[in-house]
C-alpha positions as CSV (number, residue, x, y, z in Angstrom):
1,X,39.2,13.5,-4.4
2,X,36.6,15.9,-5.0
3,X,35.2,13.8,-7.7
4,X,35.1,10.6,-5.6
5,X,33.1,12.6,-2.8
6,X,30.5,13.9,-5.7
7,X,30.1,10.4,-6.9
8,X,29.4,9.4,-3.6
9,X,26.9,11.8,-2.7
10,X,25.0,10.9,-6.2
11,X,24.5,7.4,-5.5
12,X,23.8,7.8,-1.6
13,X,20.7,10.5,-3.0
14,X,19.7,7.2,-5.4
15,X,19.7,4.7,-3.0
16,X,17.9,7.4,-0.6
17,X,15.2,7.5,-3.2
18,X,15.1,3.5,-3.8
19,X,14.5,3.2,-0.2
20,X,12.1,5.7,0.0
21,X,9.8,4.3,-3.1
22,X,10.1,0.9,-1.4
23,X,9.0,1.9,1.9
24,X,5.6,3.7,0.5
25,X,4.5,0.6,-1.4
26,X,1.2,-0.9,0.0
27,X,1.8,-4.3,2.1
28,X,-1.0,-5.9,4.7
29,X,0.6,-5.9,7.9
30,X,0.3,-9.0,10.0
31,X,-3.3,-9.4,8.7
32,X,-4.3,-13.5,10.0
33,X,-7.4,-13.0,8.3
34,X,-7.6,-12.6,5.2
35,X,-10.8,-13.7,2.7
36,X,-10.0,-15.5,-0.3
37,X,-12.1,-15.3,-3.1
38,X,-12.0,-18.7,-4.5
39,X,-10.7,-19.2,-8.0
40,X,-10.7,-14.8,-8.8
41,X,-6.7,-15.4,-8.0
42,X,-7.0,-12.7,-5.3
43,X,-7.3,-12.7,-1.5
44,X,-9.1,-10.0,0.0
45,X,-9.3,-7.4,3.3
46,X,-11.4,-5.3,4.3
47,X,-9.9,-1.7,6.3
48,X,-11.7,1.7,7.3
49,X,-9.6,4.7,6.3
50,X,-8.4,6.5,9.4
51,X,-6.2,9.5,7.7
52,X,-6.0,10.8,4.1
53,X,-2.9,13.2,3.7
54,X,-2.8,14.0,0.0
55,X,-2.9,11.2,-2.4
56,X,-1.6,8.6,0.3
57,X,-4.4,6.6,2.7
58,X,-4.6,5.2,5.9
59,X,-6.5,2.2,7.0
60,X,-7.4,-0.5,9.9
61,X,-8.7,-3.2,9.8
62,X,-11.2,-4.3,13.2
63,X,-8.3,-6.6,14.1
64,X,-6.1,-3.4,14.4
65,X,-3.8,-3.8,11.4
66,X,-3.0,-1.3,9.2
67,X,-2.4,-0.4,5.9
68,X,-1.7,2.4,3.9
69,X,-1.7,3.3,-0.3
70,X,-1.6,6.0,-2.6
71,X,-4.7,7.3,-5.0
72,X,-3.5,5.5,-8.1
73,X,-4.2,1.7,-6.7
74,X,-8.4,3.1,-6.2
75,X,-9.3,2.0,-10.0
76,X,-12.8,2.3,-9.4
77,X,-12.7,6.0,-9.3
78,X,-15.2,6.3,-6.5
79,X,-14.3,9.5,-4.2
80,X,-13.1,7.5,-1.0
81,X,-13.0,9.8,2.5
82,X,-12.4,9.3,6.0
83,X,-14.3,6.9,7.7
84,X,-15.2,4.7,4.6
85,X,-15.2,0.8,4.6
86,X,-12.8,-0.1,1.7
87,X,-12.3,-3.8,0.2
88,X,-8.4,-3.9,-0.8
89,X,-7.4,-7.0,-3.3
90,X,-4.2,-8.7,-3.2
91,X,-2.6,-11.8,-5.6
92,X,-3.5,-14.9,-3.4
93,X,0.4,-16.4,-4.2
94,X,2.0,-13.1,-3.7
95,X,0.5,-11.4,-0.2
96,X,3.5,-9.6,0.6
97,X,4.6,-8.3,-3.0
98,X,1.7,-5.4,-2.7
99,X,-2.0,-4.1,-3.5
100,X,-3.4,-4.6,-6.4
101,X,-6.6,-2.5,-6.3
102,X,-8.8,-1.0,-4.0
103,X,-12.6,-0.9,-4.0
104,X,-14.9,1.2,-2.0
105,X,-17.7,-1.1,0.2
């Protein structure tokens, strides 16, 4: 019994984390408006960063969505701070399935 309640608690900690990682992947929400950029293969939005807590940023857009992401999708390397005007690229066939870099304006 007390190796069935171990087991358990191991793979309710691994789905915990699973759940976790998914939820702090970057995703438009409910943007109508997005900007395609013609044959580059991405579709693009435009947000100005609300909130930086560590590595993870917070955006809206000036139709009120949101977004947030983490430090590792900014390839450009410029030093992005509150208040900045950021262009954020996602695939044109796959909106939902995340961001795929981030550029300051």
């Amino acid at each position: 019994m007390f190796k069935k309640v171990i087991i358990l608690v191991v793979l309710s900690s691994i789905l915990i984390v699973l759940v976790l990682n998914r939820a702090h992947t970057a995703a438009p929400v409910n943007n109508t408006s997005p900007k395609s950029n013609g044959s580059s293969g991405y579709i693009t939005m435009e947000y100005k960063i609300s909130d930086i807590n560590g590595n993870q940023y917070y955006g809206k857009a000036d139709d009120g969505t949101g977004i947030y992401f983490s430090a590792k999708n900014i390839l450009s390397g410029d030093k992005i701070q509150v208040n900045d005007e950021v262009i954020c690229y996602f695939e044109k066939n796959n909106l939902g399935k995340g961001l795929v870099k981030v550029e300051k304006k």
